[in-house]
N, C-alpha and C positions, 0 to 999 in steps of 0.2 A: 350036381354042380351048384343050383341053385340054392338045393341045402346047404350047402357047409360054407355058402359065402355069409347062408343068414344066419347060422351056429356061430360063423365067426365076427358076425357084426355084433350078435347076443353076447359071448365071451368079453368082445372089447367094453362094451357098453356095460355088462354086468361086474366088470372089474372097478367101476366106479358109483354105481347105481344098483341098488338091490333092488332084482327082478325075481325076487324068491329063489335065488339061489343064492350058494355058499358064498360070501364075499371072503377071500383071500388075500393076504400083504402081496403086494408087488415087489419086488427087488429092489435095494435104495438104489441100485445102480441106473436102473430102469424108472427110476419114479424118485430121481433124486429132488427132495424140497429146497435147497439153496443151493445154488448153482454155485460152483468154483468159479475163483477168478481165473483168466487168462494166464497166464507166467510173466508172458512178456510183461503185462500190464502193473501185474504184481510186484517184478523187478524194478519198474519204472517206478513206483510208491515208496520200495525199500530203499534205492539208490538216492532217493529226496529226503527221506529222514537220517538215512546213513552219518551220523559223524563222526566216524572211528574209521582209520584207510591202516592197514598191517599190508603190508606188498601189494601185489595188485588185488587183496578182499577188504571189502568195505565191511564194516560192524553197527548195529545199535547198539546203545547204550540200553541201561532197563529208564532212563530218562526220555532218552530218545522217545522209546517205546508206549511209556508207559503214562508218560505227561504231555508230549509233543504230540504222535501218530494216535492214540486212540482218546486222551482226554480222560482217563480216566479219575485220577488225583489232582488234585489244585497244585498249578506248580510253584504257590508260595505256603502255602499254609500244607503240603502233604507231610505222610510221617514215614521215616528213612526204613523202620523195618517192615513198614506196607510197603512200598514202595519193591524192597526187596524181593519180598515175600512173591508179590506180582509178576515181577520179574524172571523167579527162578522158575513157574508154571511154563514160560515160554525156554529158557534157556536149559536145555538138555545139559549139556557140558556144564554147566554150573562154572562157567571160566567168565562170567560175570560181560559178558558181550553178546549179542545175539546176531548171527549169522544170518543170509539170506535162507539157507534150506531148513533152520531152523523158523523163523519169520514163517516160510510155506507150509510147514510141517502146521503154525499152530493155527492158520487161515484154513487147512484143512478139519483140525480138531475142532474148530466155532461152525463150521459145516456139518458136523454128525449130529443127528437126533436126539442125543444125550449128551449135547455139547457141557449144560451145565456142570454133568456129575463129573465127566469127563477133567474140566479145568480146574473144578473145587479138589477131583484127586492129584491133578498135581500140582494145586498151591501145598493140601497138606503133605504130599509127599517130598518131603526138604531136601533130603539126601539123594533122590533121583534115582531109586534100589527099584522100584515098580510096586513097591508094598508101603505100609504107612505101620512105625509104631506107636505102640504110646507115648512114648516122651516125645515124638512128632504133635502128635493128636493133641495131647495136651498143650506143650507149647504154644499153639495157633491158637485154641480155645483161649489161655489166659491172654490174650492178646486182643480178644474184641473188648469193645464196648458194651454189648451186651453182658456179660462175663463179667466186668467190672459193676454193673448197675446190680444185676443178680447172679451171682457167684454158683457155680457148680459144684459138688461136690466129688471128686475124683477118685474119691476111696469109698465106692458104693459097687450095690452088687451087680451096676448096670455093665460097668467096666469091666470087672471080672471076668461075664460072661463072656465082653467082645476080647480082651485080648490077655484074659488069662490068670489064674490066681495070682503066679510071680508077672505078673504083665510081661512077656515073653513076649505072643503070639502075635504075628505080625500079618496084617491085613489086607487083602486082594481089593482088588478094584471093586467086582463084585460084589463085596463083602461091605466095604467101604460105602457105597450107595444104600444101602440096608442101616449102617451103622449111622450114618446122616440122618436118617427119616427116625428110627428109635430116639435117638438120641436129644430131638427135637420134643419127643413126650415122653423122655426123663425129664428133661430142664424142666418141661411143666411141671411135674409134680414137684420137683425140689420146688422151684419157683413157692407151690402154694406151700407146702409145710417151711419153705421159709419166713412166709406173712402168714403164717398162721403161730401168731408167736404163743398165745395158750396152747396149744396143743388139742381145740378142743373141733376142731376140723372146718374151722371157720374164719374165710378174711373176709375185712373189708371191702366195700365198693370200685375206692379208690385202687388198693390191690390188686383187682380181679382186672381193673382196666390196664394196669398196668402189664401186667402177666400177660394179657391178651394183644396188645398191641406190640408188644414188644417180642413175645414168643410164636405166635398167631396171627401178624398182621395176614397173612397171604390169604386167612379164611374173610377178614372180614373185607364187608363192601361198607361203600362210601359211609351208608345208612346206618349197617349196624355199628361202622366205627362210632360214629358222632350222638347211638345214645345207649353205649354199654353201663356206664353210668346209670341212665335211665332206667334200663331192665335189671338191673342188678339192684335196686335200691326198692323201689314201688315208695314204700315209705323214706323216711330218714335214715331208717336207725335200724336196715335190715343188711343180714350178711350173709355172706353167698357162703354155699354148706360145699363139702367137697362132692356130693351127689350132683349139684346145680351144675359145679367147674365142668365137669367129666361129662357132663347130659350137654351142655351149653357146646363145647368144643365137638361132642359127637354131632348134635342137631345140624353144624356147620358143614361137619365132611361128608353128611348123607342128604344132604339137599337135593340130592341126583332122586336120589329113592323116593323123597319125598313130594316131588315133583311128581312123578307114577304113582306113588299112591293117591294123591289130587284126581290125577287124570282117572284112575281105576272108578274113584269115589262121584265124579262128574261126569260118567261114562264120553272119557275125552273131548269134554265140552270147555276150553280154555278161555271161553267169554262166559263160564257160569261162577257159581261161588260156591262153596261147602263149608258146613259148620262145624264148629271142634266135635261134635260128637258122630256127623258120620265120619270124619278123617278118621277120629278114633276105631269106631268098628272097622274100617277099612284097614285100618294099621295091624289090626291082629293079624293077619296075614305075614306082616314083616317084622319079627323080633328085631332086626336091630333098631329100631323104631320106637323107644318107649312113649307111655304117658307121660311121663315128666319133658319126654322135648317136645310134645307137641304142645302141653303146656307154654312152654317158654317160646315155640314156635307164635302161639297165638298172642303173646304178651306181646311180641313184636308186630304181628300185625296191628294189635291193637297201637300201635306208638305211629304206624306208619299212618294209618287210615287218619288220626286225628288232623296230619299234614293236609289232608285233602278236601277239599269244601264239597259240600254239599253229597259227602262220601254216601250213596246207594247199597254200599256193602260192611258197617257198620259189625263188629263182631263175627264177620267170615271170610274164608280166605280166597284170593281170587291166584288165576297164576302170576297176574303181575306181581303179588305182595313175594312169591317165591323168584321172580325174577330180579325184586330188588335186593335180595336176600340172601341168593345164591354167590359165592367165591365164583362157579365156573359159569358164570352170564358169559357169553360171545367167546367161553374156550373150548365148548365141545363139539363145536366145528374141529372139520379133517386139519391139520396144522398144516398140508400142501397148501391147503384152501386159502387158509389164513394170510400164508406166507402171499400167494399171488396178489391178494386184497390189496397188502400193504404196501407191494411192488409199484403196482397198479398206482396205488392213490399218491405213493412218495413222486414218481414218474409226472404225474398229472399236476400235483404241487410242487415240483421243482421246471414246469413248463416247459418239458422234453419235446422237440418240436418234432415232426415227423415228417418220413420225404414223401413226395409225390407216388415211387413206385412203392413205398409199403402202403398207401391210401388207396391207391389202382388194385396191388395186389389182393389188397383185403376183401376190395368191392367183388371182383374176380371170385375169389373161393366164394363169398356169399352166395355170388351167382349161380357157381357149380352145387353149392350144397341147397340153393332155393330149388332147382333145376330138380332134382334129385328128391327131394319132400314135396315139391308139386304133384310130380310122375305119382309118386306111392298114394295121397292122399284122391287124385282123381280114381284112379284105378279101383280106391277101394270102394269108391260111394259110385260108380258109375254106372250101374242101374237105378239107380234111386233120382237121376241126374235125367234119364231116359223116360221114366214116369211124369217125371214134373214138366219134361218138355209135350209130351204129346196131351196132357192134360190142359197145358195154358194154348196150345194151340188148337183144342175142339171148342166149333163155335155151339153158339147154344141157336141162334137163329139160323135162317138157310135152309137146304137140303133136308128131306125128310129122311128118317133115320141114321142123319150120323153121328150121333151121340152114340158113341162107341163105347166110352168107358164111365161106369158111375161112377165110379170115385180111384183113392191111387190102389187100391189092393187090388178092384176088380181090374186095373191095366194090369198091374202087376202080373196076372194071373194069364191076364189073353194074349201077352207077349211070351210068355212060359209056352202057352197053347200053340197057338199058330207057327210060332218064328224061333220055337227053343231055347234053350239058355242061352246059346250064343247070339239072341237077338235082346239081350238085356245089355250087351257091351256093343252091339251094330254105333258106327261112326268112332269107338275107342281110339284105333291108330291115327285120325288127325287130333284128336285131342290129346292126345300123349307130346304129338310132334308140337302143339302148338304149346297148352299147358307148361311146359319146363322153361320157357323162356317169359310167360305170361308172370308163371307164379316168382320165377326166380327175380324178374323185373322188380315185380310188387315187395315183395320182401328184403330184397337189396335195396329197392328205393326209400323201402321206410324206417329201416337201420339209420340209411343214409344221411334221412332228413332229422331222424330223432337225435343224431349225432349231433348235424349242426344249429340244433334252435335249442339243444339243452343250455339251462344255467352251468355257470363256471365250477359248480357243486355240483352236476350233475344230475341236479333234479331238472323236472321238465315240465312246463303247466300245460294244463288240459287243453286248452287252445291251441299249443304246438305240437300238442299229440295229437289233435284232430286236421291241422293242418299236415303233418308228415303222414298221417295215413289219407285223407285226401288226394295229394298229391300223390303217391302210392297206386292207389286206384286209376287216377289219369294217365299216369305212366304206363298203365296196361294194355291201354286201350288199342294198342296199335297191335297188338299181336291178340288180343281177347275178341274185337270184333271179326274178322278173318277165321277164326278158331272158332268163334260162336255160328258162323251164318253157316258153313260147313257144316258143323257137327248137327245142325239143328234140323236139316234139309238131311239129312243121313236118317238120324234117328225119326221122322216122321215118313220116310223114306216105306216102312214098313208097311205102313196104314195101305198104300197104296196097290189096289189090287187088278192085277192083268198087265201092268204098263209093258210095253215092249222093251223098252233098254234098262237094262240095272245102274241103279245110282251106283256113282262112290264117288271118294274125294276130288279124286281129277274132273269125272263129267262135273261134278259142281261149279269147281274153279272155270272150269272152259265154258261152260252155259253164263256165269256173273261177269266174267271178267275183271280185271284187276280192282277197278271201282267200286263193282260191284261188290267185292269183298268188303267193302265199307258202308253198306246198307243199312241203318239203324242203327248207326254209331253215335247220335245222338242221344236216343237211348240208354248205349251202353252208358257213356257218360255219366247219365241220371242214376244208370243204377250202379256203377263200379265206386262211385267217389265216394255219393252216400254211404255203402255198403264200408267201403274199409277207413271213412271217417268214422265211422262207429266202432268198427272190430278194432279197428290195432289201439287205439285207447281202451276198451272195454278190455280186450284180453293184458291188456298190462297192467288196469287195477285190478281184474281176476286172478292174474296171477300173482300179488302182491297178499291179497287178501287167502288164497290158498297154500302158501308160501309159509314153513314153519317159525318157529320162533328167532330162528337165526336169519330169516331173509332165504332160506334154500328153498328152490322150486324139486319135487320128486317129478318123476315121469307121470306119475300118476294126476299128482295133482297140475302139471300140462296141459294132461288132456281135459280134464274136467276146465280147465281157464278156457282154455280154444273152444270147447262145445260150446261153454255157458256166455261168449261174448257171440259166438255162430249164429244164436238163436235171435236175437232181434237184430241183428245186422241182415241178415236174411233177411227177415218180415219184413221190416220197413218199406224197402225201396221194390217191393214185390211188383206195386202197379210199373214201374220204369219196364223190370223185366219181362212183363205181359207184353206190353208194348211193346219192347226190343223183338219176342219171339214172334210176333202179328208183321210185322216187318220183314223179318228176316226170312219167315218162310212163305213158299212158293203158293199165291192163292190157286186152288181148285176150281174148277169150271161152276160157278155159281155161287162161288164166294165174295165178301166182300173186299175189295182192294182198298189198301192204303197211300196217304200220296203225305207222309211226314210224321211225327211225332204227333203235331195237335190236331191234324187231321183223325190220325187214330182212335189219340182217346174220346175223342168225340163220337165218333163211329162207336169205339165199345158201349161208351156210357146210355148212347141210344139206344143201339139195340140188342145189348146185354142187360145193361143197368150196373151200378154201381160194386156189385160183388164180382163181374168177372174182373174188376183187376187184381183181385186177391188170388184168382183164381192158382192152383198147386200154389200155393202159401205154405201150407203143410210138408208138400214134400220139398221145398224149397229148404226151407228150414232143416226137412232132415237130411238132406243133401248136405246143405253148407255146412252147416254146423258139424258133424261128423267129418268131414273133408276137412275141415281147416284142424277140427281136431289134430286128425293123423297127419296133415302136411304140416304145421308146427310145432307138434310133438316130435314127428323126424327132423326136423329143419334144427329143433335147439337142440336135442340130443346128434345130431351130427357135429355142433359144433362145438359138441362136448366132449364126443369121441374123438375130433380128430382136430380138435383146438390149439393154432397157432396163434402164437401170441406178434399181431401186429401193431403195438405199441397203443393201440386204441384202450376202448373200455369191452368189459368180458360181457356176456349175454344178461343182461338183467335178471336174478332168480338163480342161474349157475353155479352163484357162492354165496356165500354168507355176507352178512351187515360187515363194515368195515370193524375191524377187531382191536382190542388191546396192542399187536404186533403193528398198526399202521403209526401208531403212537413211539413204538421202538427202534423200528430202522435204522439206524446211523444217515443223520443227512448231511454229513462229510462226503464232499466226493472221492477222496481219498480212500473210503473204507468199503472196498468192490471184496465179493464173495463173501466167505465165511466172517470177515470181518464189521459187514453192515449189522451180525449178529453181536458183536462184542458187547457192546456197553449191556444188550438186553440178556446176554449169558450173566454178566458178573453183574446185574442189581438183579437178575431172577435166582441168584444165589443164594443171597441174605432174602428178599421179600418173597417170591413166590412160593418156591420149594424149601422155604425157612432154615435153609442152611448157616449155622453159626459162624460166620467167615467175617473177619476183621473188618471193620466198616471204610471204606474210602473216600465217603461224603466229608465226615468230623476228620478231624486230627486225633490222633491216640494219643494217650499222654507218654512220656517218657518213663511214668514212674513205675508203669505198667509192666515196664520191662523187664 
């Protein structure tokens, strides 16, 4: 039973996070990225732009639609066969009105994963057959902008191929999407043997920028936009060959590749550098990869480093120079991912207020899933927990021979000995019962508090991180001292040899009494606040700094954030905890008694000396630090698996850096579902997927027509 609940917690979890297994597509139905709208809601948007009434159905116009509801075209300056043209992609019937079930139909079509190709075929498909022909295709083409500045040639053997020597053959959807992406490097080459007006396989500067910006803007980024120019020239009076054109446009689309081979050549070192000649030996690996683009790869670095003062890395390349470089910067994040970011961020920036039960609620599930990553992360370190107590509770002065244990392997060993395995978990079930509301506390409260002392951006300074884990820590205290003074009285419980009555939790509780349960909770104090005033800020710039290029945290590098902030949140406050356990547990007949906090350490410093406050330091550390590990590694991957979206913000590290898409949303409220995608379908038409589609920024000219 216990198996197949943890198979099936592996499954959910591995469906989104690769735990070395096969990652598999989910079903869009099951894992759909833009939510439909409502109907009703949808109705209520159509019935407001509606200005067409035919008995009792209302109609848009393609003005309505097209100028009014999505804002597409200027409604003084647009051009009447754009315009059209826009139109008929929505209007099935081609009866020049668009219906409500039409309206829905194409809210649904901006909601598929290929909404782009999807609109682009039925702007070209005019006649509404389900296929596109030539004298479509072409049509549309002599109608951009594009087209007019660099003319295509339509009697070439490009065309042929797609639809036919007598141009018959008429073109699928599928097909269609294939012929979009060719077709974009045909126009390049025509492009250059256009400006290559000798014939001798060479343009200008000036050409090559043009070519590029105008057929390829979607490869370039800001950087390379602003100095093609530059690289294409070095001197004045130098010309870009047709080998450069072809290496140049390749270099851009394999920046993925070239980013792995960096990393191959750096042995995954993204803060090192590598110079042209090991990328180069590295590259022989990868033929699509020549020396001429890592050449021109390097020209570029060299343009970018000049920007930068007091540049360290002068003639080599680092990964940033590939990040500023790269077309797919912040898109090879999951596009679910994306999509949330920018839900997230539009919500946040249009100051979506939230109610009291989605704040309860939220705090609530935290709770259950702190609850829950407590339990697992005690449980796993809870002999290591048992060592470190009976260690800081042997005194060094007193009684002759009770130096029990030298050090934690030999406890380790004499608890194995004497008391068996099952005396490395002796006192577990009060720390289970107490633990799930201790941990779930601490971690709900510093969500809590991180929520409210961030800036209106989201960022949060280190002061308010140390104040929300602070107070985190304090919050615990009411259920951690109770839970500690138990557990501690349990697990020293063992040491104890001949007594007549057996400990357990009950005799504890009934011997302290209710108060009692509160014994060294001054203590605790000194050592809880300290303790997760350090963790929960250390773990959140650990996990920033182990956190890949995009901002995503892996499981992996979780746990490595939670260990590596464990380990001096531990140490620190180690004497607090010495004293907390001198406290809390019962002196023996000849021992020394405590009567407070400074009474203690005074006592220890005397007649210990200054190293027993350290004392289980070591195992303290490997206690916590592995504990918090796997209790925050379960805690954010719970809220990964089972992540309900209560209008708040998502786990820090869960997704990626905000993207390209928080920039695209439609911040019309009017445009709910498939339609917050529109305006970002039709300008990723012409720019991103460099689809030649009629421009609707300019005005076309009439003459065009």
């Amino acid at each position: 039973m216990a198996a197949s609940i943890w198979e099936t917690f592996l499954a959910n979890v591995a469906g989104k996070w690769s735990f070395g297994r096969k990652v598999e597509c989910e079903s869009s139905k099951k894992n759909e990225v833009v939510k439909r709208a409502e109907p009703e809601k949808l109705r209520s948007i159509f019935l407001k732009y509606a200005s067409v009434t035919e008995g009792s159905e209302k109609y848009m116009t393609y003005s309505d639609f097209i100028l009014r509801y999505l804002g597409l075209l200027d409604g003084q300056t647009f051009n009447e066969y754009t315009l059209e043209l826009f139109g008929n992609s929505i209007d099935a019937s081609r009866d020049k009105k668009i219906s409500y079930t039409e309206f829905q139909a194409f809210e649904h079509m901006l909601s598929q994963p290929d909404a782009m190709y999807r609109v682009a075929f039925a702007i070209y498909d005019i006649n509404s057959s389900g296929y596109i022909n030539y004298h479509e295709f072409v049509d549309i083409v002599k109608h951009t902008t594009l087209h007019q500045r660099i003319p295509f040639n339509f009697e070439c053997e490009f065309m042929q191929l797609h639809f036919g020597k007598d141009k018959s053959r008429r073109i699928s959807y599928a097909e269609f999407t294939q012929l979009v992406h060719d077709f974009n490097e045909e126009h390049a080459l025509q492009a250059f043997q256009k400006f290559d007006t000798d014939s001798n396989g060479y343009i200008n500067a000036k050409d090559f920028e043009e070519i590029m910006t105008s057929l390829k803007s979607y490869l370039l980024t800001d950087f390379v936009k602003e100095n093609l120019v530059s690289i294409a020239v070095g001197d004045f009076h130098k010309k870009i060959s047709y080998a450069f054109f072809n290496a140049f446009i390749s270099l851009l689309n394999n920046m993925e590749l070239v980013k792995k081979i960096y990393l191959a050549a750096t042995t995954r070192d993204k803060g090192g550098a590598c110079s042209k000649e090991e990328l180069l030996y590295q590259s022989q690996e990868f033929p699509q990869i020549t020396p001429m683009e890592i050449d021109i790869l390097f020209q570029l670095v060299q343009l970018r480093h000049q920007t930068i003062k007091k540049d360290q890395y002068i003639g080599r390349l680092t990964y940033q120079d590939l990040e500023d470089l790269s077309p797919m910067e912040g898109r090879e994040t999951p596009f679910s991912i994306q999509m949330q970011i920018a839900e997230e961020d539009l919500r946040l920036e249009q100051g979506a207020e939230r109610t009291v039960m989605l704040q309860v609620g939220e705090s609530a599930y935290r709770f259950g899933l702190g609850a829950l990553a407590g339990a697992t992360g005690a449980t796993a370190v809870y002999p290591i927990d048992l060592v470190k107590t009976r260690l800081q509770n042997q005194r060094s002065g007193g009684l002759v021979g009770e130096l029990m244990y030298k050090n934690s392997t030999d406890c380790f060993k004499k608890v194995i000995r004497h008391e068996g395995f099952r005396g490395l978990y002796r006192g577990l079930a009060p720390q289970l019962v107490g633990v799930a509301p201790e941990k779930a506390i601490k971690l709900t409260m510093n969500d809590l508090m991180r929520d409210k002392l961030c800036n209106p951006d989201g960022s949060l300074e280190l002061w308010a991180e140390c104040v929300a884990g602070g107070i985190a820590g304090a919050s615990q205290v009411m259920f951690t001292n109770p839970l500690e003074i138990v557990k501690i009285r349990l697990q020293v419980a063992g040491e104890i040899v001949g007594r007549g009555t057996k400990v357990s939790a009950i005799s504890v509780i009934k011997e302290l009494g209710f108060l009692g349960l509160y014994k060294g909770s001054r203590a605790c104090f000194l050592r809880d606040i300290p303790f997760s005033a350090i963790y929960f800020p250390a773990y959140a710039h650990f996990k920033k700094y182990y956190a890949d290029e995009n901002g995503y945290n892996s499981p992996g590098s979780l746990f490595c954030a939670a260990v590596c902030a464990g380990a001096p949140a531990a140490a620190i406050p180690t004497p607090a905890d010495v004293i907390k356990t001198r406290l809390q547990v019962a002196a023996r007949k000849g021992q020394t008694t405590y009567n407070g906090v400074i009474d203690c350490a005074r006592k220890i410093y005397r007649e210990e000396g200054f190293y027993a406050f350290w004392k289980g330091a070591p195992a303290r550390v490997f206690r916590s630090a592995p504990q918090f590990g796997v209790t925050l590694l379960t805690y954010e991957l719970l809220q990964r698996t089972f992540y309900y979206d209560f209008g708040g913000r998502r786990p820090e590290g869960s997704a990626a850096k905000p993207t390209h898409l928080q920039e695209q949303l439609s911040r019309n409220p009017d445009h709910i579902g498939g339609f917050r995608m529109a305006l970002a379908t039709f300008d990723g038409m012409e720019s991103k997927l460099g689809l030649c589609l009629p421009k609707f920024r300019n005005p076309i000219s009439e003459a065009s027509t």
